[in-house]
C-alpha positions in Angstrom: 109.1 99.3 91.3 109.0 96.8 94.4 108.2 93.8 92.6 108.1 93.7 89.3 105.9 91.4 87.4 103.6 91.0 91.0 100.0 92.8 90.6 98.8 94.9 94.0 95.8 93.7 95.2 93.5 94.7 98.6 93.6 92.0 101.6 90.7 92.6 104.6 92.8 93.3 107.4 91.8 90.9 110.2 93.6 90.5 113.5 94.0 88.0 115.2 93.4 88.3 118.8 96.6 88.0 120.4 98.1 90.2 117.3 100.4 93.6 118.1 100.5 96.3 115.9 104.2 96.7 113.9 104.4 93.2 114.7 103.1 91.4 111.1 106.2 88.8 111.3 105.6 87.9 114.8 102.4 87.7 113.9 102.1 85.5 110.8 104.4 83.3 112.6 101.9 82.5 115.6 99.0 82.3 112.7 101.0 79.8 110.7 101.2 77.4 114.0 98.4 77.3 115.0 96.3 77.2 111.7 98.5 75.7 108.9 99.1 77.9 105.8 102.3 80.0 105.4 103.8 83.2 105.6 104.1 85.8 102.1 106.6 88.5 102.4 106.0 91.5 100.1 105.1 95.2 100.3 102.4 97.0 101.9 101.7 100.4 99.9 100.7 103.7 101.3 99.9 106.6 100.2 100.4 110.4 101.1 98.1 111.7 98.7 100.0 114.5 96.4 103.2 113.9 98.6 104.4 110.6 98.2 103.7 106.4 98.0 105.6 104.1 100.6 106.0 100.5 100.3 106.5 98.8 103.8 108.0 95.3 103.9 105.2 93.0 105.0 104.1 89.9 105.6 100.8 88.6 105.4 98.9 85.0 106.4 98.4 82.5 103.1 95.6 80.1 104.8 95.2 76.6 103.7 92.3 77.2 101.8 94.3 79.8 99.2 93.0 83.2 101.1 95.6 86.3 101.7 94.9 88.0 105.0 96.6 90.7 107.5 96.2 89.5 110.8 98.1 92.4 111.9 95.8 95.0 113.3 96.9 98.9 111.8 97.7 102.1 114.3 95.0 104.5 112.2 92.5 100.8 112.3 92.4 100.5 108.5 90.1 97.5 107.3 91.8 96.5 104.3 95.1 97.5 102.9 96.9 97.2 99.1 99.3 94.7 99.6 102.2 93.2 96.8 103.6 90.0 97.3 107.5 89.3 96.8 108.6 86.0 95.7 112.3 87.8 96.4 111.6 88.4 99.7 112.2 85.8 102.6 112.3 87.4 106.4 114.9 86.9 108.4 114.7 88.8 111.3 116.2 91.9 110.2 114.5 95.4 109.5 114.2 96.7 105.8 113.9 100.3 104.7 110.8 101.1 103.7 111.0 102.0 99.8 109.4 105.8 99.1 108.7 108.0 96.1 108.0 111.0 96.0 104.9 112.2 93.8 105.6 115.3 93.1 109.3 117.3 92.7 109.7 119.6 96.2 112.8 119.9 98.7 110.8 119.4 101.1 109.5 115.9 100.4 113.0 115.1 99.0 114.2 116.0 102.3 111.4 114.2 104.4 112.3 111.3 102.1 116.2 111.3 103.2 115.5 112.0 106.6 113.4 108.9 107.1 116.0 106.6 105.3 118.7 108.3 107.3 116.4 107.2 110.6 116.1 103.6 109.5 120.1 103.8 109.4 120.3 104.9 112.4 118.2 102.1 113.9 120.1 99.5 112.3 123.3 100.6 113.1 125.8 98.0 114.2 125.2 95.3 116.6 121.2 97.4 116.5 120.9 95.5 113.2 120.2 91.9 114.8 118.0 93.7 117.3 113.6 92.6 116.8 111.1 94.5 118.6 112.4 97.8 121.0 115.6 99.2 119.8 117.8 101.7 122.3 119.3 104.4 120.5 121.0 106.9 122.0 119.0 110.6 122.2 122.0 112.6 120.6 121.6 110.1 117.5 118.2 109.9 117.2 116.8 112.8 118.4 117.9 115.5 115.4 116.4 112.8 113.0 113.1 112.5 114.6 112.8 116.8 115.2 113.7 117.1 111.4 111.0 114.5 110.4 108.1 116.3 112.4 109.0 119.7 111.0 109.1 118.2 107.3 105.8 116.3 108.0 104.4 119.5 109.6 105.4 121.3 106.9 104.2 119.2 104.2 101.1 118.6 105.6 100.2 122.3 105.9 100.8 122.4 102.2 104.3 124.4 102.4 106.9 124.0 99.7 110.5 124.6 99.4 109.5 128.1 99.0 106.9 128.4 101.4 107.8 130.3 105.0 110.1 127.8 106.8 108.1 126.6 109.8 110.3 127.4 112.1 108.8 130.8 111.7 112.1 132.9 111.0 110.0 134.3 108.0 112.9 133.1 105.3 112.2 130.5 102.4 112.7 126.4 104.1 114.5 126.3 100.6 116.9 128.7 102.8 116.2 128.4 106.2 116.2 125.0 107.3 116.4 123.7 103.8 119.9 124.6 104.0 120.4 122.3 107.3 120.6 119.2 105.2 123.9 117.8 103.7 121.4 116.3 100.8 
């Protein structure tokens, strides 16, 4: 799917000390000057157990001595993660969409889906394309995107489906409550 003909394989996550979390390019970058080795761009791979499986461009450190290793340290503090290297992949200092699939067939994980890559649009839009690290987006473009994306996780996490109660509590179907909110 991400990279064909690569095989997934788990790397110990090990930070360095000066390393920020979201920051793996930054990151690798310091690593690789002041140790040697070499930066590998491919795809982190998480899971959303019966929901979904995202792949997050990544970069990890290739030491001298032949060893993969995240020196990026995680938000939830994960020890190891399942990483897929990308011969295709160079960074450049521009954002990529993380890739997503949905496991199983629901609106509201279609939806979830959409909204996400619809939020990763908005980030990059224009001259915000060029722009590393802390991004200003207007409220009126953002702010819809984000609400949307906390009721679908909400939603999903509770277990709701497109014909679950819509958990905005109006006691009609999502499939026809705020499922119907989405030009998708």
């Amino acid at each position: 799917m991400v990279a064909p003909g690569q095989t997934p394989g788990y790397l110990q996550v090990q930070p360095t000390p000066t390393a920020r979390v979201n920051e793996c390019f930054l990151n690798v970058q310091e690593q690789v000057e002041a140790e040697g080795g070499q930066m590998l761009c491919g795809w982190q791979i998480w899971e959303w157990p019966n929901v979904l499986v995202e792949a997050e461009f990544h970069a990890v450190w290739f030491s001298l001595d032949g060893r993969l290793v995240d020196v990026t340290p995680k938000q939830e503090g994960e020890g190891r993660i399942l990483f897929v290297g990308d011969p295709s992949l160079a960074y450049a200092g521009l954002a990529k969409d993380n890739v997503r699939l949905a496991i199983r067939d629901d609106l509201l994980i279609r939806h979830f889906i959409r909204v996400s890559e619809e939020i990763v649009k908005v980030m990059n839009r224009g001259e915000r394309a060029g722009t590393y690290g802390y991004v200003s987006i207007p409220a009126h473009e953002i702010e819809p995107l984000m609400d949307a994306r906390s009721l679908l996780g909400r939603s999903i996490a509770e277990g709701r489906r497109e014909k679950s109660p819509c958990l905005c509590g109006s006691g009609g179907r999502y499939k026809y409550c705020h499922g119907r909110d989405f030009p998708w």
